[in-house]
N, CA, C and O atoms as a Tinker XYZ file with bonds, in Angstrom:
   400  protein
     1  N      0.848000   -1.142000    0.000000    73     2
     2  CA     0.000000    0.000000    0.000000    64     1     3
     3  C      0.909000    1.225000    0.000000    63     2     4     5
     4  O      1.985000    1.140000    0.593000    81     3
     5  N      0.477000    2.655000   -0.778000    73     3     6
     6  CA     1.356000    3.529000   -0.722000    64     5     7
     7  C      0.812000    4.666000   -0.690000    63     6     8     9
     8  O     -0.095000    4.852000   -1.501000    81     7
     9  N      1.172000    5.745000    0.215000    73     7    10
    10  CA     0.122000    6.906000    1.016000    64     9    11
    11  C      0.832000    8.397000   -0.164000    63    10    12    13
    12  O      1.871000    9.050000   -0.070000    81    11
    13  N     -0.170000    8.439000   -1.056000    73    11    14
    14  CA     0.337000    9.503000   -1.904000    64    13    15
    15  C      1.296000   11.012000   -1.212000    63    14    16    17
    16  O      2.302000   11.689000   -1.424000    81    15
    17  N      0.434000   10.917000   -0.527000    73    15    18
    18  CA     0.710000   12.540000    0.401000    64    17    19
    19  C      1.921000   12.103000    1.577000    63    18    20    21
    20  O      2.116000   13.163000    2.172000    81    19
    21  N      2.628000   11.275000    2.060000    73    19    22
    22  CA     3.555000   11.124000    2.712000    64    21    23
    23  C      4.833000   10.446000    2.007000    63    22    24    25
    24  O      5.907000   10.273000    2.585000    81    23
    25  N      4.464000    9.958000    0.195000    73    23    26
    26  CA     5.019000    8.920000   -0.041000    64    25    27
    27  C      5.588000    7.319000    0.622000    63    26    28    29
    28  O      6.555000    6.615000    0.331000    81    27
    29  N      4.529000    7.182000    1.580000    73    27    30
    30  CA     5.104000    6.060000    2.585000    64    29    31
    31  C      4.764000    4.654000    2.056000    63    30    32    33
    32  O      4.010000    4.652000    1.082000    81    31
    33  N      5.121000    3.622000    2.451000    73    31    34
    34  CA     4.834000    2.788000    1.860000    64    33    35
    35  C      4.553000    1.483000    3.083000    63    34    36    37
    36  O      5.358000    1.497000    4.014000    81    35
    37  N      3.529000    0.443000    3.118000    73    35    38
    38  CA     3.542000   -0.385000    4.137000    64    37    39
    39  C      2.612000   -1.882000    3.260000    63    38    40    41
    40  O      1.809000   -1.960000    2.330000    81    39
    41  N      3.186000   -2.727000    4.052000    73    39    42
    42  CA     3.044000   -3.935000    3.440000    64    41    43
    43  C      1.718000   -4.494000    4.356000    63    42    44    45
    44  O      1.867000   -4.524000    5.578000    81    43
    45  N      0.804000   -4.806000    3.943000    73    43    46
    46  CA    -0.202000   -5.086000    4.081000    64    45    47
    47  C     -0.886000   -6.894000    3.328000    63    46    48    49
    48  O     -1.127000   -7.151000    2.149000    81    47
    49  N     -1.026000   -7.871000    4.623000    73    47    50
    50  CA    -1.092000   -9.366000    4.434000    64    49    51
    51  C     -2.626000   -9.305000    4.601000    63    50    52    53
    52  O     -3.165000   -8.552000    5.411000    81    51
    53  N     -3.316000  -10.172000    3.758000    73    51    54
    54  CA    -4.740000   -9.988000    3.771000    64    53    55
    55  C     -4.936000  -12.085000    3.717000    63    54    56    57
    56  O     -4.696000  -12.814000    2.755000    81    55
    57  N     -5.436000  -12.489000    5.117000    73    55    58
    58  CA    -5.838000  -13.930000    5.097000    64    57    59
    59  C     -7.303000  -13.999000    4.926000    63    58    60    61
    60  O     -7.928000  -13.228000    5.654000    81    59
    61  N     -8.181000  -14.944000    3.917000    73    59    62
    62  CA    -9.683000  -14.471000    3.901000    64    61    63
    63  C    -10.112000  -16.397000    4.218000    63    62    64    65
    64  O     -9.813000  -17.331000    3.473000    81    63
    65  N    -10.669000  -16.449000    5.195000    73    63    66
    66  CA   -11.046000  -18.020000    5.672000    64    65    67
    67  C    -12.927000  -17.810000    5.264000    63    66    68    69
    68  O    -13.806000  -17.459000    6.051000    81    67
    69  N    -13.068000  -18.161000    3.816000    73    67    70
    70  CA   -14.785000  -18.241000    3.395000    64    69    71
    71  C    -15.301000  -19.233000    3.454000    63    70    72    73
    72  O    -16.389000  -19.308000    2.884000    81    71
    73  N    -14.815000  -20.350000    4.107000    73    71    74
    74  CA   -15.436000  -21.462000    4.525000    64    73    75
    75  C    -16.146000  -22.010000    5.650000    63    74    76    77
    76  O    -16.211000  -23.197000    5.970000    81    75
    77  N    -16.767000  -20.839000    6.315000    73    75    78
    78  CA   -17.510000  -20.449000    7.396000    64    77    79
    79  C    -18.581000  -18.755000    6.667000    63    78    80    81
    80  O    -18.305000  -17.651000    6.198000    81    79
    81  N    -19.943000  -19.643000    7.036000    73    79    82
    82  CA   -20.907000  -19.040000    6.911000    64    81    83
    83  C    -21.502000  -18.121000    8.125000    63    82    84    85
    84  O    -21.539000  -18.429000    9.316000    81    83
    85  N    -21.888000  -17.095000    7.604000    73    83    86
    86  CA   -22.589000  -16.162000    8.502000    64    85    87
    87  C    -23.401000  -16.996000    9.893000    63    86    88    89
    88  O    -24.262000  -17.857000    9.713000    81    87
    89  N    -23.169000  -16.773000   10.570000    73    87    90
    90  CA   -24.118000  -17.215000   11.795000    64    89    91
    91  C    -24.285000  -18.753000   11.189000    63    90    92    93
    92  O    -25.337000  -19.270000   10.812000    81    91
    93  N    -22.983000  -19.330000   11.197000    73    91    94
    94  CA   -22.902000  -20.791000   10.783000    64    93    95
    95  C    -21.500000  -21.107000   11.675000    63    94    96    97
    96  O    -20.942000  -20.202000   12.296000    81    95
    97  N    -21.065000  -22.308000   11.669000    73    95    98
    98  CA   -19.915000  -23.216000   12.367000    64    97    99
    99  C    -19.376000  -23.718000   10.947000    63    98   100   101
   100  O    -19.972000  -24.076000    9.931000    81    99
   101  N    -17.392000  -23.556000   11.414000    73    99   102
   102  CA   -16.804000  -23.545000    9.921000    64   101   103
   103  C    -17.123000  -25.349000    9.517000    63   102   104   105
   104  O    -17.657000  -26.288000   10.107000    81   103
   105  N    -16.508000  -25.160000    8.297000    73   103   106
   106  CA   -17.205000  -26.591000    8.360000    64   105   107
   107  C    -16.037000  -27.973000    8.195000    63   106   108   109
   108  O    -16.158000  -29.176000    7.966000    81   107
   109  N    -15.111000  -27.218000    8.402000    73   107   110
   110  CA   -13.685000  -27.930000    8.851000    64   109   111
   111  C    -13.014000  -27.683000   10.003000    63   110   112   113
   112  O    -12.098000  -26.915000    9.710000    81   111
   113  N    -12.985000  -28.040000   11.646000    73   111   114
   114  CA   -12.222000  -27.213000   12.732000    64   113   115
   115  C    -10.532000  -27.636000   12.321000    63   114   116   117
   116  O     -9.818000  -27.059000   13.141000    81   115
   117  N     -9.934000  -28.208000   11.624000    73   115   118
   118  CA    -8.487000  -28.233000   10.858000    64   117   119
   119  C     -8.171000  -27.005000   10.225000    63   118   120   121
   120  O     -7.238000  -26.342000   10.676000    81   119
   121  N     -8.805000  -26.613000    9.259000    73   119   122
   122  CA    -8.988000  -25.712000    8.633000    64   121   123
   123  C     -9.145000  -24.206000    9.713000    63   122   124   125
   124  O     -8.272000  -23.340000    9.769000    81   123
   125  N    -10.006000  -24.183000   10.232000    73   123   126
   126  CA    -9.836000  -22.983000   11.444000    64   125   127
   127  C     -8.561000  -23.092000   11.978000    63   126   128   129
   128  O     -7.770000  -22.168000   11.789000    81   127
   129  N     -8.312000  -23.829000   12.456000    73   127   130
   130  CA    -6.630000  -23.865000   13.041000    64   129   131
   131  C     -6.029000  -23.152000   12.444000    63   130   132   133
   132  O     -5.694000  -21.992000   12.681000    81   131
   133  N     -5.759000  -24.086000   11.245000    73   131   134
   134  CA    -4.806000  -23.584000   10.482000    64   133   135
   135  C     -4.521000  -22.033000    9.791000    63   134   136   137
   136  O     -3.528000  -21.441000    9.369000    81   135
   137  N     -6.054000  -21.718000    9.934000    73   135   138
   138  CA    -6.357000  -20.115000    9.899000    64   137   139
   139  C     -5.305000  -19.447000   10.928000    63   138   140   141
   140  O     -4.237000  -18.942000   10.581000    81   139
   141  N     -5.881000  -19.545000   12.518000    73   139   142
   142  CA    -5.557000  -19.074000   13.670000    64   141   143
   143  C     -3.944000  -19.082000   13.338000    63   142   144   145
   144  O     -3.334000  -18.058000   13.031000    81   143
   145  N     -3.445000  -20.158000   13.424000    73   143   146
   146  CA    -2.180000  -20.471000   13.461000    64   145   147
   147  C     -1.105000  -19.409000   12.164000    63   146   148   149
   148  O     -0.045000  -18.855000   12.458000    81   147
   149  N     -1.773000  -19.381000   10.773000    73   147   150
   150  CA    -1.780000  -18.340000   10.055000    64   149   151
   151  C     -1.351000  -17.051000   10.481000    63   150   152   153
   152  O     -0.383000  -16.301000   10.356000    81   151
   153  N     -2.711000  -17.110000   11.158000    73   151   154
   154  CA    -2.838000  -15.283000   11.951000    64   153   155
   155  C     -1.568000  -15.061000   12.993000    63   154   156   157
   156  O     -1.074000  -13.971000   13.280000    81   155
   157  N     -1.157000  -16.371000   13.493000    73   155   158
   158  CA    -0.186000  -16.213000   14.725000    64   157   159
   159  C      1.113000  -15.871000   13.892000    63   158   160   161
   160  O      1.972000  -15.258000   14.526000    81   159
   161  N      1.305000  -16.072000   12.999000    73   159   162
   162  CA     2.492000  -16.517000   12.230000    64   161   163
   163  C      2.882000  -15.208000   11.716000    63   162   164   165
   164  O      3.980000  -14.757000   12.043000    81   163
   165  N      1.850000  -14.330000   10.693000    73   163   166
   166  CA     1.806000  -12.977000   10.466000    64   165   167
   167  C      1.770000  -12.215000   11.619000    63   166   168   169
   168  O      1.613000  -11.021000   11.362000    81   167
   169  N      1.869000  -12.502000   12.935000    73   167   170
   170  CA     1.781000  -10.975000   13.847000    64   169   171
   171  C      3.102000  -11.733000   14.766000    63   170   172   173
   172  O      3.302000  -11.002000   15.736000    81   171
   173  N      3.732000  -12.521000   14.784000    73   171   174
   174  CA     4.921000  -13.257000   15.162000    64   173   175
   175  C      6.216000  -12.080000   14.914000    63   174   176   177
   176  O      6.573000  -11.603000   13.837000    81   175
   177  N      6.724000  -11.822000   16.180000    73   175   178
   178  CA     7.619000  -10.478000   16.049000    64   177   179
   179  C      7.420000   -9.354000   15.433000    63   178   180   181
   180  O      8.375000   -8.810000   14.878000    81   179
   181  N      5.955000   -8.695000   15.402000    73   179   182
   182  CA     5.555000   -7.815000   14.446000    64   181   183
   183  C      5.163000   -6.691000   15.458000    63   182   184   185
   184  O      4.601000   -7.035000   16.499000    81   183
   185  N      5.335000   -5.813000   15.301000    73   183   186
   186  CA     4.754000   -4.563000   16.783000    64   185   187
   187  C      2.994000   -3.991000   15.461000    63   186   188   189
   188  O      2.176000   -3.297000   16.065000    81   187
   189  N      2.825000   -4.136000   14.765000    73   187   190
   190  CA     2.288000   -2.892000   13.825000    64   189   191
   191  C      1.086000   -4.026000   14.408000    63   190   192   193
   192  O      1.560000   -5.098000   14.784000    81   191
   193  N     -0.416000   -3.872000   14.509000    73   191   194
   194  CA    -1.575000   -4.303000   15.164000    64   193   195
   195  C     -2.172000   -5.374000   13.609000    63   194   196   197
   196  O     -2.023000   -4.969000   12.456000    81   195
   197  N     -2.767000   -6.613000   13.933000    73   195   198
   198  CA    -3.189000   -7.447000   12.833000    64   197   199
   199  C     -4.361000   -6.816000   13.234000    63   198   200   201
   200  O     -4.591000   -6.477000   14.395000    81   199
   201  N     -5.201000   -6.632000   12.160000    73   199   202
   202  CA    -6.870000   -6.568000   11.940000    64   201   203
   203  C     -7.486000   -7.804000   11.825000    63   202   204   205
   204  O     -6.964000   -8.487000   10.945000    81   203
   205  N     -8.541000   -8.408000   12.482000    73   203   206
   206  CA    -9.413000   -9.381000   12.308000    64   205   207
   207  C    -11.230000   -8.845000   12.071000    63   206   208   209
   208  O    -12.022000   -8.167000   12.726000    81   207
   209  N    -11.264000   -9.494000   10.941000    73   207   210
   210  CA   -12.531000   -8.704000   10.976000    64   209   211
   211  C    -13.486000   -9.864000    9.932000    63   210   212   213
   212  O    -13.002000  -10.348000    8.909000    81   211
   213  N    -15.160000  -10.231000   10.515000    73   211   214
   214  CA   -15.892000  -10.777000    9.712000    64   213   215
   215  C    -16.773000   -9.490000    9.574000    63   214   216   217
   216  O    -16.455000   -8.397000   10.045000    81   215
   217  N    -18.337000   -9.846000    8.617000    73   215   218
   218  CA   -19.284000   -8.753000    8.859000    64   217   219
   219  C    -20.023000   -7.935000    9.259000    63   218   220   221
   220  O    -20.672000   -6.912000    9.043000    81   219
   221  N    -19.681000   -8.831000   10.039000    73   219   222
   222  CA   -20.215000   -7.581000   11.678000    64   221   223
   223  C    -19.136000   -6.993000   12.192000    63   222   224   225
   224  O    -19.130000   -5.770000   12.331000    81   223
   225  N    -17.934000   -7.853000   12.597000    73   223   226
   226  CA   -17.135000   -7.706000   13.334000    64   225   227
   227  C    -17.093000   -8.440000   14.925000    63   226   228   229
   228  O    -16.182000   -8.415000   15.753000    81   227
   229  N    -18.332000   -9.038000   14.988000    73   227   230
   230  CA   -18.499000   -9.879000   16.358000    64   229   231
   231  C    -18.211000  -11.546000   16.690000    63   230   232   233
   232  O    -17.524000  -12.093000   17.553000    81   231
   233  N    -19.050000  -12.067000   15.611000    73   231   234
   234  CA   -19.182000  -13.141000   15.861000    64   233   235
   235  C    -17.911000  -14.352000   15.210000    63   234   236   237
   236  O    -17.351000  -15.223000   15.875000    81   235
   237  N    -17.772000  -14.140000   14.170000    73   235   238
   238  CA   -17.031000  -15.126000   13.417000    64   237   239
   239  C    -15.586000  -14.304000   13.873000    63   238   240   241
   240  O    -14.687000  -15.112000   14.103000    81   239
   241  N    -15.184000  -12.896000   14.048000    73   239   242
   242  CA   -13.893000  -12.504000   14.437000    64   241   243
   243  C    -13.887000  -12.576000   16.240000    63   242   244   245
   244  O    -12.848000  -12.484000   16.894000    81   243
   245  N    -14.750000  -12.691000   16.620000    73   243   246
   246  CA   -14.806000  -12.550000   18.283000    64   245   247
   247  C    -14.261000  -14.324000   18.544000    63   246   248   249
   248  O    -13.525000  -14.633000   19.481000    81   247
   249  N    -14.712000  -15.179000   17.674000    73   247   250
   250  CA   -14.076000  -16.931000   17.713000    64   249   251
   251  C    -12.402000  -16.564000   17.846000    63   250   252   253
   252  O    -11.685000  -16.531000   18.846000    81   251
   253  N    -12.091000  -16.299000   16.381000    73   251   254
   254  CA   -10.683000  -15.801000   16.243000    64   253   255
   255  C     -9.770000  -15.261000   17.253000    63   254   256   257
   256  O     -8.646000  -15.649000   17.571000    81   255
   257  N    -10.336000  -14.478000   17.606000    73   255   258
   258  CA    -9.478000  -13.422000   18.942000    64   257   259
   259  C    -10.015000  -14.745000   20.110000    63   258   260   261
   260  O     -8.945000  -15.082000   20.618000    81   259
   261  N    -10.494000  -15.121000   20.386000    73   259   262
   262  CA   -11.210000  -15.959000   21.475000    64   261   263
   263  C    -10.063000  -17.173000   21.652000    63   262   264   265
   264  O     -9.513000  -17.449000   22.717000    81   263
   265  N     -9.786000  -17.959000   20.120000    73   263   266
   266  CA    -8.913000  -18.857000   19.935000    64   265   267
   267  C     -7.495000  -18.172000   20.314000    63   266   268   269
   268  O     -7.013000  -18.196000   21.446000    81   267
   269  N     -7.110000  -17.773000   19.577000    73   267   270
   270  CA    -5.774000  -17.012000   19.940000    64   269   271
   271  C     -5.375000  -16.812000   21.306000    63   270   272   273
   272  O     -4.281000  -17.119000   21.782000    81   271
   273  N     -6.376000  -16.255000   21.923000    73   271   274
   274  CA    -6.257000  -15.659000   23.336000    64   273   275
   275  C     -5.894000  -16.823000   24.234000    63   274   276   277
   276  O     -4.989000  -16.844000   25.068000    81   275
   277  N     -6.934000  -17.999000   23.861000    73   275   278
   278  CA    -7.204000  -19.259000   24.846000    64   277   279
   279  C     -5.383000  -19.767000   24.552000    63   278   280   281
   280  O     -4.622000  -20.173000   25.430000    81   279
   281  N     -5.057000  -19.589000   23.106000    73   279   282
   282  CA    -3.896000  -20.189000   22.602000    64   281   283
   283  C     -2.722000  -19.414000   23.414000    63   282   284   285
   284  O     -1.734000  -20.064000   23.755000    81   283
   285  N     -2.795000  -18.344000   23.656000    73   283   286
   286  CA    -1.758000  -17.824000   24.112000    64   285   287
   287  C     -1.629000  -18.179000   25.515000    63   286   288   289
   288  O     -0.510000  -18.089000   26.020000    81   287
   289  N     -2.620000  -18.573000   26.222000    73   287   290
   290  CA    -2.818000  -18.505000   28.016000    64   289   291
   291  C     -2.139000  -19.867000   28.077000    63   290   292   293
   292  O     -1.248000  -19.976000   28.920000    81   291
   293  N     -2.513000  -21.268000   27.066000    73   291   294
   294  CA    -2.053000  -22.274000   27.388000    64   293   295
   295  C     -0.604000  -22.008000   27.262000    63   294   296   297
   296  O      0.075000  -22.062000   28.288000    81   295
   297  N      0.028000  -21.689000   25.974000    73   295   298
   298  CA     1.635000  -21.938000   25.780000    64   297   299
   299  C      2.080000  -20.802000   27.012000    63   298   300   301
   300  O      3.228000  -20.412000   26.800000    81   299
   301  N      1.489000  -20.198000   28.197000    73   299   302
   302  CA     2.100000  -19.546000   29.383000    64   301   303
   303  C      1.616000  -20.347000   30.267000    63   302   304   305
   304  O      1.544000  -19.767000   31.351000    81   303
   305  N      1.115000  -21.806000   30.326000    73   303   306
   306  CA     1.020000  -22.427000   31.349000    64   305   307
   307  C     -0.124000  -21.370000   32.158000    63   306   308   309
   308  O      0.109000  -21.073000   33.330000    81   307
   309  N     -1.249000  -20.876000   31.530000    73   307   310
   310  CA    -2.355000  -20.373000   32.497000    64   309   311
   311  C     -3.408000  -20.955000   32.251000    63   310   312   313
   312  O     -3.631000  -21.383000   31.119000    81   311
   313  N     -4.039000  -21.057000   32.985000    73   311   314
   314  CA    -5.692000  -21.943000   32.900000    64   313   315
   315  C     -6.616000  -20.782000   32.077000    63   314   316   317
   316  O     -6.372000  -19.590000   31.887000    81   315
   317  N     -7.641000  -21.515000   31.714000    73   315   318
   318  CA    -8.502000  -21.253000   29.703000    64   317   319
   319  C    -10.121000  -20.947000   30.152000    63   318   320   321
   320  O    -10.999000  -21.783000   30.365000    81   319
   321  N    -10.157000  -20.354000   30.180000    73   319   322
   322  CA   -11.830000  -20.073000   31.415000    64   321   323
   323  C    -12.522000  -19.342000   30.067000    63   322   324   325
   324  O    -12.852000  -18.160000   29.979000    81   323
   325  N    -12.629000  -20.237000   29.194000    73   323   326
   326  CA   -13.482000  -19.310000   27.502000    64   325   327
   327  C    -14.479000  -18.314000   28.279000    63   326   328   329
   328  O    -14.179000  -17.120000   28.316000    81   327
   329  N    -15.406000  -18.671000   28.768000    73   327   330
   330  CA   -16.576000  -17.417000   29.401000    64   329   331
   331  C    -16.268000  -16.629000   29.800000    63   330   332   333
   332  O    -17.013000  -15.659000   29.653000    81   331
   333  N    -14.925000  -16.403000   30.627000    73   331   334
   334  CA   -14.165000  -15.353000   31.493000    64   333   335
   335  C    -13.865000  -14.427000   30.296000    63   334   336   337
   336  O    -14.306000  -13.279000   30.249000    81   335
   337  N    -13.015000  -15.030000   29.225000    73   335   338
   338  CA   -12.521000  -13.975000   28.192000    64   337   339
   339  C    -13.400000  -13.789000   27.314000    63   338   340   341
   340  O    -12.769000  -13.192000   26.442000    81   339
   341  N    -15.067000  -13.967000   26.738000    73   339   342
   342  CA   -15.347000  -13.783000   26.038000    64   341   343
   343  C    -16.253000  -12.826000   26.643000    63   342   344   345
   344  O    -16.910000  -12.155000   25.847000    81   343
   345  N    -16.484000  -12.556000   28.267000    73   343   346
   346  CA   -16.799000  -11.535000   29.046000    64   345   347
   347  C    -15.722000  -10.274000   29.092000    63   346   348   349
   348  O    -16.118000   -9.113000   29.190000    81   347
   349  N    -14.587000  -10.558000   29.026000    73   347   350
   350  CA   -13.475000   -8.900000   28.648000    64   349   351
   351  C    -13.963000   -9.215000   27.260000    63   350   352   353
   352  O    -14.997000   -8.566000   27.098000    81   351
   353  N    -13.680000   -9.929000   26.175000    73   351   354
   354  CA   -14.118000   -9.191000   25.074000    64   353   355
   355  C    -15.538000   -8.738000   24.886000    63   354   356   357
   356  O    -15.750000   -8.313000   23.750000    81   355
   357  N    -16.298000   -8.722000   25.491000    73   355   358
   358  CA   -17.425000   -7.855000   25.283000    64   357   359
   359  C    -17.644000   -6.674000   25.823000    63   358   360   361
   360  O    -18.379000   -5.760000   25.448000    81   359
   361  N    -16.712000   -6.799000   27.043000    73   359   362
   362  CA   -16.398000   -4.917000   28.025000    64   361   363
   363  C    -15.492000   -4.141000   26.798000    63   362   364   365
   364  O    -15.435000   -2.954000   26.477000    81   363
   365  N    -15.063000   -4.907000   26.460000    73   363   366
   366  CA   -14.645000   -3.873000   25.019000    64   365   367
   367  C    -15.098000   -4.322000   23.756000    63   366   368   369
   368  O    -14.239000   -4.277000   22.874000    81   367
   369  N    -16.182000   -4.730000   23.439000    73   367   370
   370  CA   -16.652000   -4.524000   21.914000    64   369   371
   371  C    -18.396000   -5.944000   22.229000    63   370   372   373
   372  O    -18.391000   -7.173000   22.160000    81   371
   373  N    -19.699000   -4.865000   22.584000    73   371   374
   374  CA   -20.610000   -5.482000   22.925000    64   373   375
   375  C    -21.339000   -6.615000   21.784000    63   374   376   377
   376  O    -21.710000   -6.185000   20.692000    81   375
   377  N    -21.479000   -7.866000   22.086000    73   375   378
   378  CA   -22.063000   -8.716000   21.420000    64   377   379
   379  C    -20.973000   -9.653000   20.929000    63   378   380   381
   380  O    -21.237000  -10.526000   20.102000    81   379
   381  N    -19.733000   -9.482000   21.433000    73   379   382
   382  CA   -18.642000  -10.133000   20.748000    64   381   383
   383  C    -18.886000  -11.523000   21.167000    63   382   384   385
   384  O    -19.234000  -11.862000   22.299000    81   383
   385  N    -18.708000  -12.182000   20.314000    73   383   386
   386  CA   -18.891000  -13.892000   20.146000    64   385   387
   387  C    -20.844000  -14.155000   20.254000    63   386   388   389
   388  O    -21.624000  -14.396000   21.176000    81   387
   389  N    -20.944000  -13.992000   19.116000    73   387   390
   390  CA   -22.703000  -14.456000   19.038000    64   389   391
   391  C    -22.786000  -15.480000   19.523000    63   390   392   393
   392  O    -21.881000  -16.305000   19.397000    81   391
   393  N    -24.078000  -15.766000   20.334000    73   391   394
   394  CA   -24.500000  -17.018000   20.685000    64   393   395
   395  C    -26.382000  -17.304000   20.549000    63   394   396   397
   396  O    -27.147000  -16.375000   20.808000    81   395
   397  N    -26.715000  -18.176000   20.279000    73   395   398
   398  CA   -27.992000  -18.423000   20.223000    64   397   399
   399  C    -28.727000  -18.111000   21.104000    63   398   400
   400  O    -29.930000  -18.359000   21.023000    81   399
């Protein structure tokens, strides 16, 4: 990407996982991994912030950040309390992780 008015220039990685439907379950959990694991890989020694984003922004990216998070607590040897963190992610961004 290149910012006319500063001449700057920044590299920009775009991962698109369409094998998960709107207010649906993906339909491979291998395949999600391998997403997540993706995402870990691109922000791996990186300071600049990864964007995760489905169409809302809640539900199918609130999984994502949800996985990651749970992923990061285990490889620090901390216990995985999904409800606990999907309660901070909703004190900062309401409705995050849809549920029926």
């Amino acid at each position: 990407m290149f910012f006319l008015q500063t001449n700057e220039t920044r590299t920009v990685t775009q991962l698109q996982y369409s094998l998960w439907p709107d207010h649906g379950v993906p339909d491979d959990s291998d395949r999600l991994l391998n997403l997540v694991g993706a995402v870990r890989k691109e922000r791996a020694g990186v300071v600049e912030p990864v964007v995760i984003h489905c169409s809302a922004g809640i539900g199918r990216t609130g999984v994502i950040i949800l996985l990651e998070t749970a992923l990061c607590l285990i490889e620090a040897g901390q216990p995985v309390y999904p409800l606990e963190i999907v309660r901070q992610m909703r004190d900062q961004r309401a409705m995050m992780v849809q549920t029926s």
